[in-house]
C-alpha positions in Angstrom: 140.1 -118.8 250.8 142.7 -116.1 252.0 141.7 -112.1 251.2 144.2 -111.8 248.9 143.6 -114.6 246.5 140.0 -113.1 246.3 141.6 -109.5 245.3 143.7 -111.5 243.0 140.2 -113.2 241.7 138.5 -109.9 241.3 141.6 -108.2 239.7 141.7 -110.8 237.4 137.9 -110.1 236.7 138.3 -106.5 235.8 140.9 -106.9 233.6 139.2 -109.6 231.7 136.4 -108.2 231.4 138.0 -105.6 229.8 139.5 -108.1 226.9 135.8 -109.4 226.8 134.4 -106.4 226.1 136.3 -105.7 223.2 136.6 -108.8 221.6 133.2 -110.3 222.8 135.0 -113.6 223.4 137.2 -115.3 225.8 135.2 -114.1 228.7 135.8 -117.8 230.4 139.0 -118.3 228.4 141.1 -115.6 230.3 139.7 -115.9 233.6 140.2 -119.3 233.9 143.8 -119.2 232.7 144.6 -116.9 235.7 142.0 -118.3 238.2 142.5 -122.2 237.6 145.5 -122.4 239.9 143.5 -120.4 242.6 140.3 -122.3 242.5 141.3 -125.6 240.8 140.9 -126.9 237.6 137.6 -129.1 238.6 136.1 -126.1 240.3 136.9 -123.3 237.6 133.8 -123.9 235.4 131.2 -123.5 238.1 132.5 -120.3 238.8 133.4 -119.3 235.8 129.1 -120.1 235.2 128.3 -117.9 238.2 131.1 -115.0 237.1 130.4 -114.9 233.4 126.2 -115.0 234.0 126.7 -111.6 235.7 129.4 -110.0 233.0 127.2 -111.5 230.3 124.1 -109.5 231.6 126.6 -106.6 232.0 127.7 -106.3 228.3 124.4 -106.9 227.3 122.8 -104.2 228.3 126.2 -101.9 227.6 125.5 -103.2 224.2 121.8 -103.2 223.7 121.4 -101.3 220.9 123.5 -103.6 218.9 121.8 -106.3 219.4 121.1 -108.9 216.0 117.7 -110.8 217.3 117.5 -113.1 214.2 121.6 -114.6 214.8 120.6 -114.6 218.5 117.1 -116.9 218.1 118.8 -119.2 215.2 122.3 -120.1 217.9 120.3 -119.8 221.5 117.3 -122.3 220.5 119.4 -125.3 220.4 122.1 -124.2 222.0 120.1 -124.4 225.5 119.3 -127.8 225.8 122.8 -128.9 224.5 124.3 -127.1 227.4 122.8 -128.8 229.5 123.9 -132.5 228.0 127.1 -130.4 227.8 127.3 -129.6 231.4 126.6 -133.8 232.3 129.5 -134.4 230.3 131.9 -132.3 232.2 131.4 -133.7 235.7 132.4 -136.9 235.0 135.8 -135.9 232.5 138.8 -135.9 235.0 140.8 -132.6 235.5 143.4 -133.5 232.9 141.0 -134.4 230.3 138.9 -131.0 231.2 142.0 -129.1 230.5 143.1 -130.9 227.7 139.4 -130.0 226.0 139.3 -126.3 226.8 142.6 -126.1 224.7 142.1 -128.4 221.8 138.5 -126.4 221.3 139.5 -123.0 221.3 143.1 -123.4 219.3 140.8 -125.3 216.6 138.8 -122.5 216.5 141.2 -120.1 214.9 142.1 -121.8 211.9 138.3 -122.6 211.2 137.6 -119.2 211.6 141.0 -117.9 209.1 139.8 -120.4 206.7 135.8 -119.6 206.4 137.4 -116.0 206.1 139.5 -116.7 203.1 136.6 -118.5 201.6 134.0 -115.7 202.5 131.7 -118.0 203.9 128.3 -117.2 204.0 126.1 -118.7 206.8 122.9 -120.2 206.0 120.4 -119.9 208.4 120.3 -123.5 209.0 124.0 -124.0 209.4 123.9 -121.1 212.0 121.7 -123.3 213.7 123.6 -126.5 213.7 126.4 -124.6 214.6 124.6 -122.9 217.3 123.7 -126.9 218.7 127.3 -127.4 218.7 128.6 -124.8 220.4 126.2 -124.8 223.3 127.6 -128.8 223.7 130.7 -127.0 224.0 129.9 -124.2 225.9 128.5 -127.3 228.6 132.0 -129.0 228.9 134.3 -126.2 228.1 135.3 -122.8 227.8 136.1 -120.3 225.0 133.8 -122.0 222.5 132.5 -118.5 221.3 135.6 -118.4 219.2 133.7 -120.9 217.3 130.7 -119.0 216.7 133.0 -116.1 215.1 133.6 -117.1 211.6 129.8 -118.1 211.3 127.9 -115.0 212.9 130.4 -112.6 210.9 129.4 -115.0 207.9 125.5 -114.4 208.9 126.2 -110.3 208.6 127.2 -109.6 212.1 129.8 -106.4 212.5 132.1 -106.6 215.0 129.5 -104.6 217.2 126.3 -106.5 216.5 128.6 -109.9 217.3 129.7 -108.5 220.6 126.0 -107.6 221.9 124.3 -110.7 220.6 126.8 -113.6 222.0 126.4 -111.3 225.6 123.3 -112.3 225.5 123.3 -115.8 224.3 126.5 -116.6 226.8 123.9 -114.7 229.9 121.6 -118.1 229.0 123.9 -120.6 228.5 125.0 -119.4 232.1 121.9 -119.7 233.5 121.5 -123.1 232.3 125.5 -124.2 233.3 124.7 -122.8 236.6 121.4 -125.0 236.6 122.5 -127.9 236.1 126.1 -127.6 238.2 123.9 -126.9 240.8 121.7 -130.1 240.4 125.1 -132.0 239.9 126.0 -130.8 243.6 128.8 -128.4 241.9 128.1 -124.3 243.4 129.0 -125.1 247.0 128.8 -121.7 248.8 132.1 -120.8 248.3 132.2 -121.1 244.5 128.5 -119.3 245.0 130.4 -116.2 246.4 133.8 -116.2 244.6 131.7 -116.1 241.5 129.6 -113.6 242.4 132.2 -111.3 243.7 134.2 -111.6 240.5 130.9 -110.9 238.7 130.8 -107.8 240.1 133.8 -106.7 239.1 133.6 -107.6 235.2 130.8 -105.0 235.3 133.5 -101.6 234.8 135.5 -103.8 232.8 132.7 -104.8 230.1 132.1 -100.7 230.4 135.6 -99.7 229.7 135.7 -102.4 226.8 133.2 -101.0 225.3 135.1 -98.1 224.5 137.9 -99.5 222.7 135.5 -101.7 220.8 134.3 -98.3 219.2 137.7 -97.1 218.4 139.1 -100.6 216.8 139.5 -101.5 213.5 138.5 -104.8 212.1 142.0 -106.1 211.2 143.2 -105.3 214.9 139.8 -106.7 216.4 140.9 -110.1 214.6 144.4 -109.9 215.5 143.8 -109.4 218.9 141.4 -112.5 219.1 143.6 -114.9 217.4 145.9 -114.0 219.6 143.7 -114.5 223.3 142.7 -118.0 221.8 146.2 -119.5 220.6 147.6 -118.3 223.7 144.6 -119.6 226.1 145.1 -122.8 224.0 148.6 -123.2 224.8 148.2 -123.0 228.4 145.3 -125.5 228.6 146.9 -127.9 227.1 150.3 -127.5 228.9 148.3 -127.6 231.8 146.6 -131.2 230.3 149.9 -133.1 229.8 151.4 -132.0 233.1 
Protein backbone atom coordinates (compact mmCIF):
# COMPACT_ATOMS: atom_id res chain seq x y z
CA UNK A 1 0.00 0.00 0.00
CA UNK A 2 1.42 3.51 -1.09
CA UNK A 3 2.31 6.18 2.03
CA UNK A 4 -0.29 8.25 1.13
CA UNK A 5 -3.33 6.09 1.07
CA UNK A 6 -2.15 5.16 4.69
CA UNK A 7 -2.25 9.06 5.74
CA UNK A 8 -5.44 9.07 3.90
CA UNK A 9 -6.49 5.91 6.25
CA UNK A 10 -5.32 7.47 9.36
CA UNK A 11 -6.87 10.89 8.44
CA UNK A 12 -9.87 9.27 7.95
CA UNK A 13 -9.47 7.65 11.40
CA UNK A 14 -9.21 10.91 13.36
CA UNK A 15 -11.90 12.49 11.96
CA UNK A 16 -14.19 9.55 12.64
CA UNK A 17 -13.37 9.04 15.61
CA UNK A 18 -14.29 12.35 16.28
CA UNK A 19 -18.11 11.70 14.93
CA UNK A 20 -17.85 8.48 17.14
CA UNK A 21 -17.17 10.10 20.10
CA UNK A 22 -19.94 12.15 20.04
CA UNK A 23 -22.57 10.12 18.82
CA UNK A 24 -21.27 6.82 20.24
CA UNK A 25 -22.18 5.22 16.91
CA UNK A 26 -21.05 4.78 13.40
CA UNK A 27 -17.58 4.10 14.55
CA UNK A 28 -17.35 1.31 11.49
CA UNK A 29 -20.13 3.12 9.52
CA UNK A 30 -17.90 6.19 8.54
CA UNK A 31 -14.73 4.63 8.27
CA UNK A 32 -15.66 2.16 6.05
CA UNK A 33 -17.48 4.57 3.78
CA UNK A 34 -14.15 6.45 3.21
CA UNK A 35 -11.82 3.45 3.53
CA UNK A 36 -13.77 0.68 1.39
CA UNK A 37 -12.38 2.05 -1.88
CA UNK A 38 -8.85 1.96 -0.32
CA UNK A 39 -8.82 -1.41 1.14
CA UNK A 40 -11.75 -3.16 -0.66
CA UNK A 41 -14.98 -3.92 0.25
CA UNK A 42 -14.11 -7.74 1.22
CA UNK A 43 -11.16 -6.56 3.34
CA UNK A 44 -12.92 -3.51 5.19
CA UNK A 45 -14.45 -5.47 8.00
CA UNK A 46 -11.23 -7.11 9.27
CA UNK A 47 -9.85 -3.88 9.60
CA UNK A 48 -12.47 -2.16 10.56
CA UNK A 49 -12.35 -5.25 13.73
CA UNK A 50 -8.62 -4.45 14.30
CA UNK A 51 -9.28 -0.27 14.08
CA UNK A 52 -12.46 -0.05 16.04
CA UNK A 53 -10.99 -2.74 19.01
CA UNK A 54 -8.48 -0.02 19.75
CA UNK A 55 -11.00 3.23 19.50
CA UNK A 56 -13.42 1.17 21.44
CA UNK A 57 -10.90 0.67 24.33
CA UNK A 58 -10.09 4.37 23.72
CA UNK A 59 -13.60 5.79 24.46
CA UNK A 60 -14.06 3.54 27.06
CA UNK A 61 -11.81 4.57 29.29
CA UNK A 62 -12.40 8.53 28.17
CA UNK A 63 -15.87 7.62 29.29
CA UNK A 64 -15.53 5.47 32.31
CA UNK A 65 -17.38 7.13 34.62
CA UNK A 66 -20.42 6.89 32.67
CA UNK A 67 -20.47 3.59 32.35
CA UNK A 68 -24.35 1.65 32.82
CA UNK A 69 -23.06 -1.99 34.01
CA UNK A 70 -26.64 -3.54 34.13
CA UNK A 71 -27.44 -2.31 29.97
CA UNK A 72 -23.85 -3.48 29.40
CA UNK A 73 -24.22 -7.28 31.06
CA UNK A 74 -28.04 -7.67 29.69
CA UNK A 75 -26.67 -6.69 25.50
CA UNK A 76 -22.80 -8.25 25.81
CA UNK A 77 -23.93 -11.87 27.23
CA UNK A 78 -25.51 -12.92 24.12
CA UNK A 79 -24.21 -10.73 21.94
CA UNK A 80 -20.69 -12.56 22.04
CA UNK A 81 -21.36 -15.77 20.85
CA UNK A 82 -23.72 -14.34 18.06
CA UNK A 83 -20.75 -12.44 16.78
CA UNK A 84 -19.12 -14.98 16.25
CA UNK A 85 -21.90 -17.04 14.09
CA UNK A 86 -22.14 -13.46 12.69
CA UNK A 87 -18.58 -13.24 11.69
CA UNK A 88 -19.03 -17.16 9.71
CA UNK A 89 -21.76 -15.51 7.92
CA UNK A 90 -19.74 -12.74 6.44
CA UNK A 91 -16.97 -14.68 4.78
CA UNK A 92 -18.95 -16.53 2.61
CA UNK A 93 -21.57 -13.29 1.44
CA UNK A 94 -19.99 -11.94 -1.81
CA UNK A 95 -18.84 -8.18 -1.91
CA UNK A 96 -22.05 -6.91 -3.36
CA UNK A 97 -24.24 -8.72 -1.02
CA UNK A 98 -21.78 -7.44 2.03
CA UNK A 99 -22.50 -3.91 0.91
CA UNK A 100 -25.95 -4.29 0.16
CA UNK A 101 -26.30 -5.55 4.13
CA UNK A 102 -24.38 -2.78 5.78
CA UNK A 103 -26.95 -0.33 4.14
CA UNK A 104 -30.21 -2.02 4.45
CA UNK A 105 -29.18 -2.49 8.41
CA UNK A 106 -28.32 0.71 9.43
CA UNK A 107 -31.04 2.85 7.21
CA UNK A 108 -33.67 0.39 8.95
CA UNK A 109 -32.38 1.42 11.96
CA UNK A 110 -33.60 4.99 11.95
CA UNK A 111 -37.07 4.67 11.52
CA UNK A 112 -37.12 1.88 14.35
CA UNK A 113 -35.41 4.09 16.45
CA UNK A 114 -38.04 7.45 15.46
CA UNK A 115 -40.88 5.13 15.96
CA UNK A 116 -39.94 3.45 19.53
CA UNK A 117 -39.40 7.26 20.30
CA UNK A 118 -42.79 8.43 19.43
CA UNK A 119 -44.14 5.55 21.36
CA UNK A 120 -41.86 6.07 24.45
CA UNK A 121 -40.77 2.65 24.49
CA UNK A 122 -39.72 1.18 27.55
CA UNK A 123 -37.18 -1.69 27.34
CA UNK A 124 -37.70 -4.67 29.44
CA UNK A 125 -34.85 -6.23 30.61
CA UNK A 126 -35.53 -9.27 28.60
CA UNK A 127 -36.14 -7.53 25.29
CA UNK A 128 -32.71 -5.69 25.89
CA UNK A 129 -31.47 -8.97 25.84
CA UNK A 130 -32.97 -10.33 22.71
CA UNK A 131 -32.10 -7.32 21.17
CA UNK A 132 -28.61 -7.41 22.43
CA UNK A 133 -28.55 -11.31 20.59
CA UNK A 134 -29.46 -9.63 17.54
CA UNK A 135 -27.37 -7.06 17.23
CA UNK A 136 -24.11 -8.89 18.02
CA UNK A 137 -25.49 -11.32 14.72
CA UNK A 138 -25.20 -8.02 13.13
CA UNK A 139 -22.38 -6.66 14.46
CA UNK A 140 -20.66 -10.30 12.95
CA UNK A 141 -21.74 -9.59 9.32
CA UNK A 142 -22.04 -5.86 9.20
CA UNK A 143 -21.34 -2.60 10.32
CA UNK A 144 -23.27 0.32 12.04
CA UNK A 145 -25.58 -2.02 13.92
CA UNK A 146 -25.20 0.13 17.15
CA UNK A 147 -27.75 2.40 15.56
CA UNK A 148 -29.97 -0.44 16.46
CA UNK A 149 -29.25 -0.66 19.96
CA UNK A 150 -30.25 3.25 20.26
CA UNK A 151 -33.88 3.35 20.64
CA UNK A 152 -33.67 0.31 23.16
CA UNK A 153 -30.77 1.41 25.61
CA UNK A 154 -32.30 5.05 25.64
CA UNK A 155 -35.60 3.00 26.31
CA UNK A 156 -33.63 1.03 29.31
CA UNK A 157 -32.68 4.72 30.89
CA UNK A 158 -29.50 5.37 29.25
CA UNK A 159 -28.59 9.36 28.69
CA UNK A 160 -26.90 10.27 25.89
CA UNK A 161 -23.66 9.87 28.13
CA UNK A 162 -24.19 6.65 29.84
CA UNK A 163 -25.08 5.21 26.02
CA UNK A 164 -21.89 6.46 24.70
CA UNK A 165 -19.60 4.75 27.44
CA UNK A 166 -21.48 1.47 27.70
CA UNK A 167 -21.66 0.46 23.72
CA UNK A 168 -17.52 1.57 23.92
CA UNK A 169 -17.30 -1.09 25.84
CA UNK A 170 -19.55 -3.67 24.48
CA UNK A 171 -18.22 -2.77 20.68
CA UNK A 172 -14.22 -3.28 22.48
CA UNK A 173 -15.61 -7.24 22.86
CA UNK A 174 -17.46 -7.72 19.97
CA UNK A 175 -14.06 -6.68 18.35
CA UNK A 176 -12.19 -9.00 20.15
CA UNK A 177 -14.32 -11.76 19.13
CA UNK A 178 -14.68 -10.34 15.05
CA UNK A 179 -10.97 -10.25 15.18
CA UNK A 180 -11.00 -13.87 16.60
CA UNK A 181 -12.69 -15.47 14.43
CA UNK A 182 -11.39 -13.37 11.07
CA UNK A 183 -8.37 -14.57 12.12
CA UNK A 184 -9.28 -18.33 12.35
CA UNK A 185 -11.13 -17.72 8.92
CA UNK A 186 -7.60 -16.80 7.46
CA UNK A 187 -8.90 -12.97 7.13
CA UNK A 188 -6.01 -10.38 9.19
CA UNK A 189 -3.24 -10.99 6.78
CA UNK A 190 -0.38 -8.68 8.00
CA UNK A 191 -1.18 -5.97 6.12
CA UNK A 192 -4.81 -5.55 7.35
CA UNK A 193 -2.96 -6.43 10.87
CA UNK A 194 -1.00 -3.03 10.47
CA UNK A 195 -3.39 -0.74 8.56
CA UNK A 196 -5.78 -1.44 11.44
CA UNK A 197 -3.64 -0.86 13.94
CA UNK A 198 -2.20 2.32 12.62
CA UNK A 199 -5.67 3.72 12.17
CA UNK A 200 -6.41 2.57 15.69
CA UNK A 201 -4.00 4.76 16.82
CA UNK A 202 -5.18 7.54 15.51
CA UNK A 203 -9.03 7.34 16.59
CA UNK A 204 -7.48 7.64 20.08
CA UNK A 205 -7.36 12.05 19.95
CA UNK A 206 -10.39 11.78 18.05
CA UNK A 207 -12.57 9.78 20.68
CA UNK A 208 -10.80 12.62 23.15
CA UNK A 209 -11.89 15.54 21.19
CA UNK A 210 -15.51 13.91 20.80
CA UNK A 211 -15.82 13.71 24.06
CA UNK A 212 -15.97 17.33 24.40
CA UNK A 213 -18.72 18.15 22.19
CA UNK A 214 -20.66 15.28 23.58
CA UNK A 215 -20.68 17.42 26.82
CA UNK A 216 -21.79 20.52 25.15
CA UNK A 217 -24.68 18.87 22.91
CA UNK A 218 -28.18 18.88 23.31
CA UNK A 219 -30.31 15.90 23.00
CA UNK A 220 -32.35 17.07 19.93
CA UNK A 221 -29.00 17.82 18.04
CA UNK A 222 -27.32 14.55 19.33
CA UNK A 223 -30.41 12.78 17.42
CA UNK A 224 -30.26 14.87 14.57
CA UNK A 225 -26.81 14.39 13.96
CA UNK A 226 -27.11 10.51 14.17
CA UNK A 227 -30.03 10.16 11.91
CA UNK A 228 -28.23 11.97 9.74
CA UNK A 229 -24.51 9.65 9.74
CA UNK A 230 -26.83 6.50 9.34
CA UNK A 231 -29.23 7.63 6.25
CA UNK A 232 -26.26 8.95 4.67
CA UNK A 233 -23.83 5.77 5.40
CA UNK A 234 -26.97 3.82 4.16
CA UNK A 235 -27.17 5.44 0.96
CA UNK A 236 -23.68 4.84 0.01
CA UNK A 237 -23.70 1.18 0.92
CA UNK A 238 -26.28 0.48 -1.02
CA UNK A 239 -25.24 2.51 -4.13
CA UNK A 240 -22.18 0.75 -3.68
CA UNK A 241 -24.37 -2.88 -3.70
CA UNK A 242 -26.23 -2.27 -7.03
CA UNK A 243 -23.15 -1.04 -8.81
Amino acid sequence: MELLDLVYIIIIAFITACVTGVTGVAGGLLPAIFLAPIVGISSIMPVLAVMLFIGSVSRSWINRFDFHREAFLRIAIPAIPMVIVGSFVYAQLEPNMIALMLGSVVLASIPLRRLAKSHAVKTSPFVLSCVGGLFGFLAGSATGPGMLLIPFMLGFGLSRTNFVATLAVIAGLTHVARMATYGGLGLISQEILIIGLLAGVATIPGNMLGRKFLKRMTNSNFEILVDIVAFGGAINFIWMGLK
